[in-house]
N, CA, C and O of each residue as an XYZ file, in Angstrom:
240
protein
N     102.840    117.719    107.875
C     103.265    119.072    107.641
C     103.474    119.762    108.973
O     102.600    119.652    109.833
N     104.276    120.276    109.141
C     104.784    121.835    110.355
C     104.785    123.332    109.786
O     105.383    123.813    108.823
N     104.234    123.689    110.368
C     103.924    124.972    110.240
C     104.203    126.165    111.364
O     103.551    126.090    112.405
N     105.103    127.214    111.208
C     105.329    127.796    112.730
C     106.149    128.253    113.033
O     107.199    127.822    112.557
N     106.209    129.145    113.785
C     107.757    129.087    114.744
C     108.713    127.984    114.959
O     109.923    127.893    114.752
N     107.758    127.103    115.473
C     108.707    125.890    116.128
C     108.790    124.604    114.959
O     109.207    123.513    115.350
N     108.580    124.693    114.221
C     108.668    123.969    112.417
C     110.261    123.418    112.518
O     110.693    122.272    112.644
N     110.841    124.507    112.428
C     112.483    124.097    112.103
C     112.763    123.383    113.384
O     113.860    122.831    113.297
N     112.463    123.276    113.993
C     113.187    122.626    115.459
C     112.411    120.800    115.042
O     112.873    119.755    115.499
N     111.639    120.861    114.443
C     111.045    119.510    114.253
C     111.036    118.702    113.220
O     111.035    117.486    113.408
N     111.029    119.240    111.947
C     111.422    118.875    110.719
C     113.245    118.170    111.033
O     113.608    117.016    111.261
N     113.931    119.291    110.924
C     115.351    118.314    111.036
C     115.475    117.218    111.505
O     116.009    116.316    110.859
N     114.866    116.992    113.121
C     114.841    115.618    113.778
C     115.159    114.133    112.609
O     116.113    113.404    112.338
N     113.310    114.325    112.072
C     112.597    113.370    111.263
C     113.521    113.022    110.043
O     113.828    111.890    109.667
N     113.928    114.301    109.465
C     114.778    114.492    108.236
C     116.277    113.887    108.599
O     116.854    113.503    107.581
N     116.683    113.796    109.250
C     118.162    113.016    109.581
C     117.330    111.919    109.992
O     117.201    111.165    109.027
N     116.709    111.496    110.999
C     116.800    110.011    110.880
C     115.888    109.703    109.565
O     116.880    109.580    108.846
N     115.137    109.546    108.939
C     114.880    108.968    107.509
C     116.117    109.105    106.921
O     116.683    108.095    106.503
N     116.566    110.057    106.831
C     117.539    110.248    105.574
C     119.108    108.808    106.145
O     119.719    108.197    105.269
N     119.348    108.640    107.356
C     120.135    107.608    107.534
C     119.173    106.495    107.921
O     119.478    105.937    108.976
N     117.809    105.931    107.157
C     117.554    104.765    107.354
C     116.568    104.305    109.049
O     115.944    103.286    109.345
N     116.766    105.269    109.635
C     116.365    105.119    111.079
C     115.004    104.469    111.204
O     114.077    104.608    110.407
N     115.005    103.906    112.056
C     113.227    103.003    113.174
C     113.092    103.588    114.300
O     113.887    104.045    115.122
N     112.214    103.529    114.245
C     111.206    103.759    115.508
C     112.267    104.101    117.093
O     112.266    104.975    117.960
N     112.937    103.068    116.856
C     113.829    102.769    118.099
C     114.706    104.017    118.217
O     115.040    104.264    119.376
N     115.008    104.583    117.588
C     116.095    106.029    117.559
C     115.123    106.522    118.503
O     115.430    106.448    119.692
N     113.892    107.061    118.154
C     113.075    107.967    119.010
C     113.191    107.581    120.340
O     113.611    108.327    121.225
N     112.848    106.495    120.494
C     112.497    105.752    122.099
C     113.770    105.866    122.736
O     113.782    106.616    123.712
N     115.022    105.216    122.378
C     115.931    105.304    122.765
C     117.232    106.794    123.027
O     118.245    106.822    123.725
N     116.628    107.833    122.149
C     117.489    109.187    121.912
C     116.899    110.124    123.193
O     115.671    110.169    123.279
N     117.589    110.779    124.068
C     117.282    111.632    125.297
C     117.068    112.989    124.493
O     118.062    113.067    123.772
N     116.483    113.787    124.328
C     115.980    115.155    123.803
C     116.241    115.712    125.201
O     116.246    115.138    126.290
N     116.466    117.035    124.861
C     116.669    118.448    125.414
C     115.059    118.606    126.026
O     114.042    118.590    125.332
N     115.115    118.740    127.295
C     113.788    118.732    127.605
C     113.548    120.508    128.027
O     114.602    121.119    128.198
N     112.491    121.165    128.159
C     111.582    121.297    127.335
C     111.860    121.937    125.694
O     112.372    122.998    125.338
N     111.341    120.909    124.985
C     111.537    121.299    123.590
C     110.357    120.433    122.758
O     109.786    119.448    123.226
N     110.100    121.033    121.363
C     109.163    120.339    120.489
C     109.787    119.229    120.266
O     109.073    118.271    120.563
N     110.920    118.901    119.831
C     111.982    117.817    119.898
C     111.308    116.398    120.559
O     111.204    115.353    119.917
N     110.867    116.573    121.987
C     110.447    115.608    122.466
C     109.588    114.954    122.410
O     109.324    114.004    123.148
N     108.718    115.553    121.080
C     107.223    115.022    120.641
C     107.428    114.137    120.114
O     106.379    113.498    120.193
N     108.445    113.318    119.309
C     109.063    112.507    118.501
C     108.704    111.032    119.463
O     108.024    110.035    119.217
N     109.752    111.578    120.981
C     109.873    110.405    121.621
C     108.308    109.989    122.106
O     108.067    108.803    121.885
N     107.584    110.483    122.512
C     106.403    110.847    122.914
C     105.304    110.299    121.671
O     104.277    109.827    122.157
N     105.334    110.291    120.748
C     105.260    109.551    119.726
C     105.349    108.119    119.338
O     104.551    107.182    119.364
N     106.560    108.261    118.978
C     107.120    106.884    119.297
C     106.770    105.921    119.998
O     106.788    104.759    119.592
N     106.294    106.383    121.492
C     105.797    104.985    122.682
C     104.937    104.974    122.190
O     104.751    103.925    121.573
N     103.785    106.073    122.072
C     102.711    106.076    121.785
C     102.334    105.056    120.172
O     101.516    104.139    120.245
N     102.874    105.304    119.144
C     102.936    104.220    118.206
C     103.319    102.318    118.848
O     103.015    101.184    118.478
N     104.149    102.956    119.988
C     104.764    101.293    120.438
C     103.798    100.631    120.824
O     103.488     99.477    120.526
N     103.075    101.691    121.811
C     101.891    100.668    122.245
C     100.778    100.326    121.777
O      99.876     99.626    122.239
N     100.890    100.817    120.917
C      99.331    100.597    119.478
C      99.669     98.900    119.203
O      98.861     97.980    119.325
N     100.860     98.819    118.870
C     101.706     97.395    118.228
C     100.915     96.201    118.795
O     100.872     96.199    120.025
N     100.260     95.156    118.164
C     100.175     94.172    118.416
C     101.314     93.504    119.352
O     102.460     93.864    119.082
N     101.167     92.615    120.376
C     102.265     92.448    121.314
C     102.898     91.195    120.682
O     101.933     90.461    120.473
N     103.986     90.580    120.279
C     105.026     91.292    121.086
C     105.301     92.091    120.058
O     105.095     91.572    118.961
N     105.823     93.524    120.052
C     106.347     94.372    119.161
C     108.137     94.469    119.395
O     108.727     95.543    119.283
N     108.590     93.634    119.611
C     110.032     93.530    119.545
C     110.554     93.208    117.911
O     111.393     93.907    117.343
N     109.998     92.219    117.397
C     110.477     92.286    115.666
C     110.140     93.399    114.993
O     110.550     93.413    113.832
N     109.537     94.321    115.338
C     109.640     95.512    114.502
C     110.213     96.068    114.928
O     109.524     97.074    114.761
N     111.561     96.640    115.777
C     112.310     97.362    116.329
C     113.471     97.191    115.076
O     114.547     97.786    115.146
């Protein structure tokens, strides 16, 4: 859940890529507008990458 001011700036992200099917890899790979909530995604993302049992390349 988002809650906030900055809600709408973060919801859409998530909501277009699910809605076309998207992985993990959109985040890692997509450049965000820096400074923005936007970039929590990518920031995220590694952070999930490196949790991954190694090698984490077949889940991309």
């Amino acid at each position: 859940h988002a809650i906030g001011e900055g809600a709408t700036e973060l919801i859409h992200i998530g909501q277009a890529v699910m809605a076309f099917h998207g992985k993990i890899d959109y985040f890692i790979d997509t450049v965000f507008n820096y400074p923005t909530l936007a970039e929590c995604y990518k920031v995220a993302a590694l952070d999930g990458m490196n949790r991954l049992p190694r090698p984490w390349i077949p889940y991309l």
